[in-house]
RODO-2510 file (C-alpha; in nm, 4 decimals, decimal comma):
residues 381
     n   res          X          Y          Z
     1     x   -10,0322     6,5831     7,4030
     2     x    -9,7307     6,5132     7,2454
     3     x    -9,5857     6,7059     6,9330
     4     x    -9,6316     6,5902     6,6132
     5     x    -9,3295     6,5340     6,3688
     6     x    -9,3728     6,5525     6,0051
     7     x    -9,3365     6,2025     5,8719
     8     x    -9,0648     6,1704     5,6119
     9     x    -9,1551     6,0767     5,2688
    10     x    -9,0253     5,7358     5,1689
    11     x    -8,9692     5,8222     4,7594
    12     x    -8,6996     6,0627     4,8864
    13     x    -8,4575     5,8246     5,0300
    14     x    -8,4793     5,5772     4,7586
    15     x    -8,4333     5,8568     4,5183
    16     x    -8,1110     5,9585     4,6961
    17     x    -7,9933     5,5957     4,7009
    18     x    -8,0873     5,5269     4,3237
    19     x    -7,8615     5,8164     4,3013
    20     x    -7,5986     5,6594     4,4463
    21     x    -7,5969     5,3236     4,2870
    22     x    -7,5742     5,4877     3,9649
    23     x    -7,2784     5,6699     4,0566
    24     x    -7,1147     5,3598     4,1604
    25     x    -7,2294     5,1891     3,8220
    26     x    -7,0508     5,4588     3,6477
    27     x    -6,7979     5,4843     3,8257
    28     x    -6,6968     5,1192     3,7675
    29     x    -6,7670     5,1245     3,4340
    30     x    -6,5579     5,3865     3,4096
    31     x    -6,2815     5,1957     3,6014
    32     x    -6,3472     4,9405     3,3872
    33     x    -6,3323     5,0779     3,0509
    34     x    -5,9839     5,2629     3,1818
    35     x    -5,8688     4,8722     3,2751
    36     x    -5,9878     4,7683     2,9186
    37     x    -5,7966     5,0720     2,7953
    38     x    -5,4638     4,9667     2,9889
    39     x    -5,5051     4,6004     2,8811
    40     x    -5,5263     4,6710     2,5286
    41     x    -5,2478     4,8913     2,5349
    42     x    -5,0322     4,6481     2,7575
    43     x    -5,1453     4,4020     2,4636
    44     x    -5,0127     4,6522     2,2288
    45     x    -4,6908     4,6761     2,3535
    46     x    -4,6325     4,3211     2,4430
    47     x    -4,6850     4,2798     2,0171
    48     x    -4,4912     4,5304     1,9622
    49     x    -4,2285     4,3663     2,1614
    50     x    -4,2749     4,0462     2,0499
    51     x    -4,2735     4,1160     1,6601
    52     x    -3,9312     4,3577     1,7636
    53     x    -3,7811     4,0548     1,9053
    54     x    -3,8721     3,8059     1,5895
    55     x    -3,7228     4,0670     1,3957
    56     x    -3,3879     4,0553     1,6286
    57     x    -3,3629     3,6575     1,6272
    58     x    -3,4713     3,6790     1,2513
    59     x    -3,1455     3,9020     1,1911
    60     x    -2,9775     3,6853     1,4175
    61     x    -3,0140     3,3968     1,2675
    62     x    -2,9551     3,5586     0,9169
    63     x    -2,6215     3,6368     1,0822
    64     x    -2,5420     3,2833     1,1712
    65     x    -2,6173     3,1724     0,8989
    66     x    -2,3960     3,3986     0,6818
    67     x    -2,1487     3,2825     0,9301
    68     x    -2,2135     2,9164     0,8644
    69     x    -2,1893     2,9836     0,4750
    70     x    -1,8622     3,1494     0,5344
    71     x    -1,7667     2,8700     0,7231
    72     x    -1,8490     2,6411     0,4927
    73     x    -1,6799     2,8453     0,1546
    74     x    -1,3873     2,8378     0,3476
    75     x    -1,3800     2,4883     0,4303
    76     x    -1,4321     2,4227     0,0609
    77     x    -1,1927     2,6144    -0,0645
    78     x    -0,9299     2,4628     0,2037
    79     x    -1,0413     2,1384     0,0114
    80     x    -0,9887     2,2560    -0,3437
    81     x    -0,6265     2,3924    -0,2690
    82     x    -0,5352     2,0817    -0,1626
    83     x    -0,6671     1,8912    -0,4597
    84     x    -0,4803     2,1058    -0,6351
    85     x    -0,1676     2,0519    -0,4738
    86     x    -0,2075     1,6722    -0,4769
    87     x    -0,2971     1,7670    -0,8228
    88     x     0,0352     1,9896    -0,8951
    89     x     0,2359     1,7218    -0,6771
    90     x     0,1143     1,4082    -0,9083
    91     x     0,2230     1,5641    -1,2129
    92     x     0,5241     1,6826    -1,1280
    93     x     0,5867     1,2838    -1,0138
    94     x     0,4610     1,2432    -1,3471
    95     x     0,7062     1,4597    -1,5249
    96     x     1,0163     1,3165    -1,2840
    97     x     0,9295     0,9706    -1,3887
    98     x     0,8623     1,0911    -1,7652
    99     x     1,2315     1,2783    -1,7333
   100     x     1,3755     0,9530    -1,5957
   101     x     1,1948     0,7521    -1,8657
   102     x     1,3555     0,9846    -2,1309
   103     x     1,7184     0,9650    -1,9602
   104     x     1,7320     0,6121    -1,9824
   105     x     1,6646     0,5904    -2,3830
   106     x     1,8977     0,8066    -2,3918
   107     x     2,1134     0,6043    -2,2210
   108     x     2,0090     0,3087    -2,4575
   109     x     2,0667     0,5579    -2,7474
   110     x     2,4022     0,5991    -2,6264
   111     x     2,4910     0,1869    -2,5579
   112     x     2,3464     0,1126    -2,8526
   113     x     2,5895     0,3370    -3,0393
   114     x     2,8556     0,2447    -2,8651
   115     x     2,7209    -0,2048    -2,9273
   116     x     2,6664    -0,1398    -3,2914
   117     x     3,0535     0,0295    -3,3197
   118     x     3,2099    -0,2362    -3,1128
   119     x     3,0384    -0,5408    -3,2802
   120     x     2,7789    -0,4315    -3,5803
   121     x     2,5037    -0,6639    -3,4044
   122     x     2,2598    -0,3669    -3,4098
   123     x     1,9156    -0,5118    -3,4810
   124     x     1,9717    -0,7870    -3,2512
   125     x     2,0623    -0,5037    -2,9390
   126     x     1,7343    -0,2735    -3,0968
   127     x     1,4951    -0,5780    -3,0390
   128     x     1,6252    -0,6654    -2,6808
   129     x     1,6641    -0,3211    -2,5886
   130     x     1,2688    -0,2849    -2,7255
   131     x     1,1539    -0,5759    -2,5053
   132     x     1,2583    -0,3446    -2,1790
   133     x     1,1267    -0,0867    -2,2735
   134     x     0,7675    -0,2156    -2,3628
   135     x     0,6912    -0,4273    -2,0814
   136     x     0,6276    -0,6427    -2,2805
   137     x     0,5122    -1,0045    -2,1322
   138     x     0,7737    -1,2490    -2,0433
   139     x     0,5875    -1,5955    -2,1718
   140     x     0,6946    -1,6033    -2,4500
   141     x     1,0269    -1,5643    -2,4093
   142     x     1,0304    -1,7392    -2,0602
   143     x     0,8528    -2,0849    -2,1263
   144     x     0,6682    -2,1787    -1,8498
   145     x     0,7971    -1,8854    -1,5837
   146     x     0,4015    -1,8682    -1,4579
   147     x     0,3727    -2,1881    -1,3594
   148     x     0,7233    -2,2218    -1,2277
   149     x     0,7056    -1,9253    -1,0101
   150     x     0,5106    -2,0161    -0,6686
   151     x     0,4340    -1,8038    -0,3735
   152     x     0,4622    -1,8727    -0,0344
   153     x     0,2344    -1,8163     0,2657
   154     x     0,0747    -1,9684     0,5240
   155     x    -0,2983    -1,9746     0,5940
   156     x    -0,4292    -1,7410     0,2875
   157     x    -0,1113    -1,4861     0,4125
   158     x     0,1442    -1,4622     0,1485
   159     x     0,5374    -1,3748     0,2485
   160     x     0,7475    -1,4252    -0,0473
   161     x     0,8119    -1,5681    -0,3624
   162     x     1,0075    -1,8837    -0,5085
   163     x     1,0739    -2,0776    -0,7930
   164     x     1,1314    -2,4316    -0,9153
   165     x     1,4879    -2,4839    -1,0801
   166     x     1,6340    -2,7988    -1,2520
   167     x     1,9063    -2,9856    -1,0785
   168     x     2,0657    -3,3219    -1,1954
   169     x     1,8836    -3,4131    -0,8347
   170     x     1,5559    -3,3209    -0,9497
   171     x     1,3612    -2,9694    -0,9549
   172     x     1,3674    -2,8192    -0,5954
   173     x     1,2414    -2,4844    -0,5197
   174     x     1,4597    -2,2351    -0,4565
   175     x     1,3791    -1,9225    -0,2302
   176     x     1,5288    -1,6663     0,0206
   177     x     1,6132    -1,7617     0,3917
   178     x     1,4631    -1,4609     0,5860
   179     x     1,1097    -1,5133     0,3577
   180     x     1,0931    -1,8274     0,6402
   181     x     1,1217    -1,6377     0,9306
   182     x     0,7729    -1,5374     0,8727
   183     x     0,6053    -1,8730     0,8224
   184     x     0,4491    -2,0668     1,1269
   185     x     0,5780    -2,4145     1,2866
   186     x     0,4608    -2,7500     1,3445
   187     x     0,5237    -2,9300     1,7381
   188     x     0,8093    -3,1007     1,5518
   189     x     0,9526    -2,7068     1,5447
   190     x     0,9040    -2,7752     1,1537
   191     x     0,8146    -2,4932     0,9302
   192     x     0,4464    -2,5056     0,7969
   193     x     0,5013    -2,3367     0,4419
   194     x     0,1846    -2,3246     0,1883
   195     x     0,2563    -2,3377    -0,1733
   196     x     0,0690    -2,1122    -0,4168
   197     x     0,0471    -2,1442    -0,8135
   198     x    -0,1217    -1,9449    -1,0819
   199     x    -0,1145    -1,5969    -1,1923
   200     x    -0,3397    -1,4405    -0,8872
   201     x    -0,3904    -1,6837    -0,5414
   202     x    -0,7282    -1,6307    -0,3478
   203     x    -0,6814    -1,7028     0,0214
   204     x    -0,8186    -2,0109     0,0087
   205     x    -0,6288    -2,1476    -0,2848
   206     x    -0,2784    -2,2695    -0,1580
   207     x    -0,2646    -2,6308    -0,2304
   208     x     0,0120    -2,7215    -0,1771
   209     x     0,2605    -2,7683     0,1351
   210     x     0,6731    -2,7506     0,1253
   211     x     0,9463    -2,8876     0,3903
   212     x     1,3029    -2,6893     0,3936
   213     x     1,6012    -2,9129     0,2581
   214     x     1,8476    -2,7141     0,3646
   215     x     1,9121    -2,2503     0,4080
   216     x     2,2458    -2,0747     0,4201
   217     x     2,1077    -1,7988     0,6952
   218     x     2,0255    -1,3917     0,5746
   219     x     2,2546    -1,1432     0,7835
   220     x     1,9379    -0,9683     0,8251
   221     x     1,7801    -1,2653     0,9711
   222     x     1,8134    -1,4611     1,3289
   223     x     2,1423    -1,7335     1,3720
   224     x     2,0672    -1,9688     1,5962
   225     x     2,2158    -2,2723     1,7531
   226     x     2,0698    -2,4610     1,4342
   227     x     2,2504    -2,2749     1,2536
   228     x     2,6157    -2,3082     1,3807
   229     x     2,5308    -2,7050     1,4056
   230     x     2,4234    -2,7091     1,0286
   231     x     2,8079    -2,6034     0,9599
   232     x     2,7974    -2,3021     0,7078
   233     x     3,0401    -2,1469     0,6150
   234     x     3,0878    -1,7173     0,6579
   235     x     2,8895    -1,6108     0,3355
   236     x     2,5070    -1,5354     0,4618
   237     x     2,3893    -1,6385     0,0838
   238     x     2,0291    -1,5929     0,2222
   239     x     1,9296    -1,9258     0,0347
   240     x     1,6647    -2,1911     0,0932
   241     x     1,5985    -2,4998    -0,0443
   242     x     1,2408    -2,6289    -0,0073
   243     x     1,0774    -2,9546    -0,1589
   244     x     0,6771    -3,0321    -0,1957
   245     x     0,5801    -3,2377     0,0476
   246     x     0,2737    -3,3887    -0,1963
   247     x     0,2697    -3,3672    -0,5921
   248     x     0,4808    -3,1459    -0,8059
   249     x     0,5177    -2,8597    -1,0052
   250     x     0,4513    -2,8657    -1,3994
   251     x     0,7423    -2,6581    -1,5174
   252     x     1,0489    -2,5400    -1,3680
   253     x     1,3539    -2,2741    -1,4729
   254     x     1,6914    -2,3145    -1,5851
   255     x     1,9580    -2,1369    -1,4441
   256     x     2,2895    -1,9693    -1,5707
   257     x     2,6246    -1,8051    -1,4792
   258     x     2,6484    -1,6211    -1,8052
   259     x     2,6346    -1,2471    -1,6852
   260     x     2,7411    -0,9521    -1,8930
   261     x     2,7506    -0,5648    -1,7883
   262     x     2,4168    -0,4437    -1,9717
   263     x     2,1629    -0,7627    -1,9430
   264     x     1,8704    -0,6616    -1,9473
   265     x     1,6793    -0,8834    -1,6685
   266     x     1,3216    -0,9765    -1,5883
   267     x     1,2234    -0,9876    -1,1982
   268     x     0,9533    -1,2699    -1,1477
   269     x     0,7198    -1,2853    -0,8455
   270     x     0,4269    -1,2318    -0,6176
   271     x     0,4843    -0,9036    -0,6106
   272     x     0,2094    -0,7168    -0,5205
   273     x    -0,1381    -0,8448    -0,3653
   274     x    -0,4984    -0,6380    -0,3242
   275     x    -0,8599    -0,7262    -0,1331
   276     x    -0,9648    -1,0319    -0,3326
   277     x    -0,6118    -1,1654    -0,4060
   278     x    -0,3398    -1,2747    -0,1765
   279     x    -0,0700    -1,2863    -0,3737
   280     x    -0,0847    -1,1613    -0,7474
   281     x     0,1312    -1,2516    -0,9872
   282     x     0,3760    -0,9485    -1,1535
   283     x     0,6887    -0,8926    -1,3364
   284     x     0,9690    -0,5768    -1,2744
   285     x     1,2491    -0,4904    -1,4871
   286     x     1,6039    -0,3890    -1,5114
   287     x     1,9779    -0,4804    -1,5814
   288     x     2,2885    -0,5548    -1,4448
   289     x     2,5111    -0,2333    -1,3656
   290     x     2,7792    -0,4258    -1,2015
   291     x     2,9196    -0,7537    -1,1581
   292     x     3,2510    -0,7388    -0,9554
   293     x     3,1758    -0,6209    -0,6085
   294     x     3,1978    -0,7988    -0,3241
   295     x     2,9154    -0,7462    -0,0169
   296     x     3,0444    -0,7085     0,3469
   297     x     2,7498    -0,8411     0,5235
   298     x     2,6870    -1,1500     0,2808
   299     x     3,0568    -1,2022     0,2335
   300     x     3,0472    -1,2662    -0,0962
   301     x     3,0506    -1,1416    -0,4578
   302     x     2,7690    -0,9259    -0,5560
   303     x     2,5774    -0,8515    -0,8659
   304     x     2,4313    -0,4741    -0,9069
   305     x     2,1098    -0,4527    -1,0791
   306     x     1,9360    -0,1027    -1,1775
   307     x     1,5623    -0,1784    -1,1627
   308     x     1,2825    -0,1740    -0,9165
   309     x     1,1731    -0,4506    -0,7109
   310     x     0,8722    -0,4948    -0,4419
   311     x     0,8923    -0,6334    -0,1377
   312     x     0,6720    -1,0101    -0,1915
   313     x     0,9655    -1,0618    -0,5387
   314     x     1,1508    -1,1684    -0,2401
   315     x     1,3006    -1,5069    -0,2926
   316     x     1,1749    -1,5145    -0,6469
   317     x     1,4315    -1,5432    -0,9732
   318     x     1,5499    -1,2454    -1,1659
   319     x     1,6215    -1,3857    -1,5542
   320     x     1,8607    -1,2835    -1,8237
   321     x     1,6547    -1,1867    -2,0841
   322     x     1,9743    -1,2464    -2,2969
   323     x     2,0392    -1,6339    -2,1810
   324     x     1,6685    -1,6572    -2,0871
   325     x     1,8381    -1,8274    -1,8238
   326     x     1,8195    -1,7584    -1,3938
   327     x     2,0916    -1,5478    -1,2939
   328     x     1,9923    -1,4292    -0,9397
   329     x     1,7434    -1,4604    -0,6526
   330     x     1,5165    -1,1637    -0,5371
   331     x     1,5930    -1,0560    -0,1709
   332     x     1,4164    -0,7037    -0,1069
   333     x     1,4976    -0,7362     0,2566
   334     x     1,3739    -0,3557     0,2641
   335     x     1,5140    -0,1311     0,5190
   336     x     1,4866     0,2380     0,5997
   337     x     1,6136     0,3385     0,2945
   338     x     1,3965     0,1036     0,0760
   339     x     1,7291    -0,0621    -0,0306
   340     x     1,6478    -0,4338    -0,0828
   341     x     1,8092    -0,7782    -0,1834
   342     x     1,8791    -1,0071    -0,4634
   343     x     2,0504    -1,3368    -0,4567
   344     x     2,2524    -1,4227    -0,7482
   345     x     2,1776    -1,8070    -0,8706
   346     x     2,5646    -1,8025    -0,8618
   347     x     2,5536    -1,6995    -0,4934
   348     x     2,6405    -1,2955    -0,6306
   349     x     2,4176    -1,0577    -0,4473
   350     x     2,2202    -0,8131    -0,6477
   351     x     2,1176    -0,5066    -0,4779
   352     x     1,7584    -0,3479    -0,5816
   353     x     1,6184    -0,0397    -0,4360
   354     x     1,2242     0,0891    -0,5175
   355     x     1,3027     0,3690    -0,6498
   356     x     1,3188     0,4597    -1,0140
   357     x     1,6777     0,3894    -1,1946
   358     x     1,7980     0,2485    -0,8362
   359     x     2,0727    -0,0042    -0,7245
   360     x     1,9973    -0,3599    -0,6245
   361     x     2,1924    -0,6591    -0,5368
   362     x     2,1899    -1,0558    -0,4603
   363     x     2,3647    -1,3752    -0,4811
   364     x     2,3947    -1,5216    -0,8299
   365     x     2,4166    -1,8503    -0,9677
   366     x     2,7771    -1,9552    -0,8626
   367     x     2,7292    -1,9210    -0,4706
   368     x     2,4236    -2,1534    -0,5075
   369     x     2,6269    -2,3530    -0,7150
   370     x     2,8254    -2,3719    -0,3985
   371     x     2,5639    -2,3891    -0,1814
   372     x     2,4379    -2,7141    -0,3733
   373     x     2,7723    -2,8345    -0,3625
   374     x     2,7945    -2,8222     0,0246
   375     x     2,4539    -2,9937     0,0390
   376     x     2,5736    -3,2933    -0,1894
   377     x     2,3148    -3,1426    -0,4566
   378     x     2,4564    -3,1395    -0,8385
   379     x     2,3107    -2,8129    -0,9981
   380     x     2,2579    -2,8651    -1,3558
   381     x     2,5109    -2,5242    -1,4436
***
């Protein structure tokens, strides 16, 4: 017989491994509540962290941007110093020019004095003396001066001025030799010169064209073979004699060799020019300092005049306001020091700087009486 075993009970092994299983439940539930705990709090800190580090760009941004307005206030006030400087610098242009201004009447003041003692013609100096002064416009007293003043150019591009004079050969216009060295040339090696009339000249308005007569060469300007064949003598008069090709000109000036110390004189001329305009018609003022010096470079007699003058008056007339007559021819052959040119109808040079109260010169009347002369041309002086 074999022994008998007591059989094991069945409930008490799956009690034992209910047991279990709910151990390992808990357990990880346990391990899973800790990982919810550590997540959380990992959360937690990473917001923490992030709202420190809005906070840091938040200041940092506030700082650059303080920094940018600081910039900026500087750069503002840099501006507004130098408007005021510009401001301070104007004014005190202003008040040089206004001092100038004031020196001059006094000047007047002081030649009228000394006019009225020499010759009682007081009223008569008052009124021309006045006429400087004012500005007043030259029409009147000029007849026809606007429509006997002409610019030259070529292609809507002015580069000087000229003028129509009387001769007992006709009216020719009269300008400055080194205003042609700008102007273009035909295949015949002829200068192509546009003629422009009226008081401002679009670019398209030039209608008519000129041919040169005869020049008497600028020291300034270029002597070439041309020049030694044409026969002239040493004076450089810086003259030119031109002649419209087509049509004519409805007025023209008279000229004169009466020239006292004192004139007061009227400078005629394109002038000046701006974006719509190529040449604009303008007026400048002065009078003669000096009429007795001769001019190494031009070789000739030379006529001082105290007054400003722009660069396009070049080749335009300068007029007595006494005679109402031409006395000299605008040069402004500008150099460094902004001293220019102005050639006497009588071939005396005239010698014009920009600046306010400075010396000009040119050739007056009796060297282009000379210069006519050579040319077989009777001026009408």
């Amino acid at each position: 017989m074999f022994p008998t075993f007591p059989r094991p009970r069945a409930h008490s092994c799956w009690h034992r491994y209910s047991a279990t299983t709910v151990g390992i439940q808990h357990s990880v539930a346990d391990a899973a509540a800790t990982l919810r705990l550590a997540v959380a709090t990992a959360s937690l800190h990473l917001a923490v962290a992030a709202a420190s580090l809005r906070v840091a760009l938040a200041a940092a941004s506030l700082d650059l941007t303080v920094t940018a307005a600081a910039a900026i206030v500087e750069r503002q006030l840099a501006i507004v110093e130098r408007q005021i400087e510009r401001q301070l610098a104007f004014v005190e242009r202003q008040l040089e020019r206004q001092l100038a201004i004031v020196e001059r009447q006094l000047a007047i003041v002081e030649r009228l004095a000394a006019a009225a003692a020499a010759n009682g013609s007081l009223m008569h100096i008052i009124q021309r003396y006045a006429l400087l002064e004012q500005r007043v416009d030259p029409a009147p007293l000029i007849a026809g001066w606007n429509r006997a003043v002409v610019a030259l150019g070529l292609q809507g591009r002015r580069f000087g001025s000229a003028f129509a004079l009387h001769t007992c050969s006709g009216v020719r216009l009269i300008t400055s030799h080194h205003v042609l060295l700008d102007c273009g040339w035909d295949a015949d090696s002829r200068p192509l010169i546009d003629v422009g009339v009226g008081a401002s000249i679009t670019y398209n308005s030039w209608p008519h064209r000129a041919e040169v007569l005869a020049h008497s060469p600028s020291p300034a300007g270029r002597r070439d073979a041309a020049d030694h064949r044409a026969g002239y003598p040493k004076p450089f008069l810086d003259l030119a004699m031109l002649e419209l090709v087509h049509g004519s000109l409805p007025s023209a000036l008279e000229a004169g060799n009466d020239v006292q110390v004192g004139d007061q004189v009227v400078i005629l001329g394109y002038g000046t020019q701006n974006y719509k305009h190529a040449a604009v018609q303008n007026t400048m003022y002065g009078s003669v300092a000096c009429i007795e010096r001769v001019d190494e470079k031009h070789g000739c007699r030379v006529i001082d005049i105290q007054g400003d003058i722009l660069d396009g008056h070049s080749g335009g007339p300068i007029v007595s306001l006494r005679t109402r007559k031409v006395i000299a021819i605008s040069v402004a052959s500008h150099s460094v020091s902004q001293t220019g040119f102005v050639v006497g109808i009588d071939g005396l040079t005239c010698r014009v700087s920009n600046a306010v109260g400075g010396l000009h010169f040119g050739v007056p009347v009796t060297e282009l009486a000379t210069f006519f002369t050579a040319l077989r041309f009777s001026p009408s002086f």
